[in-house]
C-alpha positions as CSV (number, residue, x, y, z in Angstrom):
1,X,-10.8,17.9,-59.1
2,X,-7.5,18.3,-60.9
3,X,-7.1,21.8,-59.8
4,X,-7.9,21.0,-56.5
5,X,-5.4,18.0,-56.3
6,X,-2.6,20.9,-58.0
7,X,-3.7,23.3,-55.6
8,X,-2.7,20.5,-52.5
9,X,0.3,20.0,-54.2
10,X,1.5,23.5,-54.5
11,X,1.0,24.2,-50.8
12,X,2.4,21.5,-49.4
13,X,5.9,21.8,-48.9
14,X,7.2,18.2,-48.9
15,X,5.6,17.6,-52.2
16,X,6.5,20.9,-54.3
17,X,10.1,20.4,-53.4
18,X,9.6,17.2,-55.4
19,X,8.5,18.6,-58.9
20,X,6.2,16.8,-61.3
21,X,8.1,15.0,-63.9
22,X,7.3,16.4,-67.2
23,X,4.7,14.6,-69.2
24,X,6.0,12.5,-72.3
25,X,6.6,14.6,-75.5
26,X,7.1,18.2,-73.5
27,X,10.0,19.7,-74.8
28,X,11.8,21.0,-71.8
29,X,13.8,24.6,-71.6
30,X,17.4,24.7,-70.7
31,X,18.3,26.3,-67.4
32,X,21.1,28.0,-69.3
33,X,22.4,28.4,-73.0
34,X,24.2,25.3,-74.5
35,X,22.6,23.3,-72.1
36,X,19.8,21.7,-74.4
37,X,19.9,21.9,-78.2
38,X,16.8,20.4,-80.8
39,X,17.4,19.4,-84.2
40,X,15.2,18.7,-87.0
41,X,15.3,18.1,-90.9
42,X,12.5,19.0,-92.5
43,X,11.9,19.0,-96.8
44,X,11.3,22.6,-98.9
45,X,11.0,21.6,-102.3
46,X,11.0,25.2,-103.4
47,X,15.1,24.6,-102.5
48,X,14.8,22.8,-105.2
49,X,18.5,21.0,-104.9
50,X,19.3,21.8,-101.9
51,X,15.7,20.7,-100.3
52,X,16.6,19.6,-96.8
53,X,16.6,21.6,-94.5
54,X,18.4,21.2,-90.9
55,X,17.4,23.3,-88.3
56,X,18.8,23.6,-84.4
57,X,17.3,25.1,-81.7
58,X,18.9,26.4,-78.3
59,X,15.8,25.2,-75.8
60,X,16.8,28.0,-73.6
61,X,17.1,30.9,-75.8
62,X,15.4,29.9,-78.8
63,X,18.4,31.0,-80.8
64,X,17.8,29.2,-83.6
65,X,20.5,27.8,-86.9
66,X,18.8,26.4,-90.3
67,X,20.7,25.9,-93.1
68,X,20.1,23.7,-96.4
69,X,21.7,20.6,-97.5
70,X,21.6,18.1,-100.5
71,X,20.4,15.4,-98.4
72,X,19.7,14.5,-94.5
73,X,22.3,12.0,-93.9
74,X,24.8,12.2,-91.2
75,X,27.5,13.6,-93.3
76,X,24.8,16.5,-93.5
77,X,24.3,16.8,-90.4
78,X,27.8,17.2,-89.4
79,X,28.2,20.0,-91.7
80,X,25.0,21.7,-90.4
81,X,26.0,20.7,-86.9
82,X,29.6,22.6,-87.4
83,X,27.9,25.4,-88.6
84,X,25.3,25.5,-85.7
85,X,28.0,25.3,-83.1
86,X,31.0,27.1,-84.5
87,X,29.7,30.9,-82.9
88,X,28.0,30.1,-79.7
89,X,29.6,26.5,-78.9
90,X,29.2,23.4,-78.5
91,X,25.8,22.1,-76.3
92,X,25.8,19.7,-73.6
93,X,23.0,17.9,-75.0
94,X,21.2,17.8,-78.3
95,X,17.4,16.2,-78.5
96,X,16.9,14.4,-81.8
97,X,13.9,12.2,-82.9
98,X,15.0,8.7,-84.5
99,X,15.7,9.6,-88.0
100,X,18.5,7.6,-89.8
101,X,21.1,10.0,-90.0
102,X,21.2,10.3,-86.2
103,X,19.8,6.8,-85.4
104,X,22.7,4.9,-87.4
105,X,25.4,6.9,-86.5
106,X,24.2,7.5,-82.6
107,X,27.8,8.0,-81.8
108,X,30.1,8.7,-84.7
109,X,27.8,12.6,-85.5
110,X,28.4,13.8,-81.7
111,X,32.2,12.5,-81.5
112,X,32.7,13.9,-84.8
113,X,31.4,17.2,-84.2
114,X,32.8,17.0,-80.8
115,X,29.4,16.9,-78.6
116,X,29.4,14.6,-75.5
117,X,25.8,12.5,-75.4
């Protein structure tokens, strides 16, 4: 039935000029590059010290930056994020989840790194 109702869809002009939303949790690709960044910060305790590591990722590329910090704050991810974006520029949007270092400082980590949300 579902492929029938996608089938409908598809041939039906009115409705494929519409487009299906995206269903929650899809990570959508960028139409172009700094369009839409992801970042992450994920733990490698073989880095001993410097165990957390931040990782972006251009959504329409894949180009991808990691580097590894002493912690995941937002002072960290500033430094990662000035990394990231000193070569290719600076994204129009960048997709976090709603870990502390972006959560508490929603605003000051774009302004700082010069990123418009």
């Amino acid at each position: 039935m579902a492929t029938e109702a996608r089938e409908i869809v598809e041939s039906c002009d009115d409705c494929h000029a519409l487009g299906a939303p995206l269903p929650a949790g899809v990570n959508p690709r960028g139409l172009k590059a700094l369009e839409l960044w992801q970042t992450d910060v994920t733990q490698v305790t073989e880095f001993g010290r410097l165990k957390y590591a931040h990782v972006t990722v251009d959504m329409f590329s894949s180009a991808m930056w990691a580097s590894a910090h002493t912690g995941e704050k937002a002072r960290n991810v500033i430094a990662h994020w000035r990394q990231a974006f000193a070569v290719p520029g600076i994204p129009s949007a960048v997709k976090t989840d709603n870990g502390p270092a972006y959560a508490s400082q929603k605003y000051a980590v774009p302004t700082v790194v010069g990123c418009v949300t």
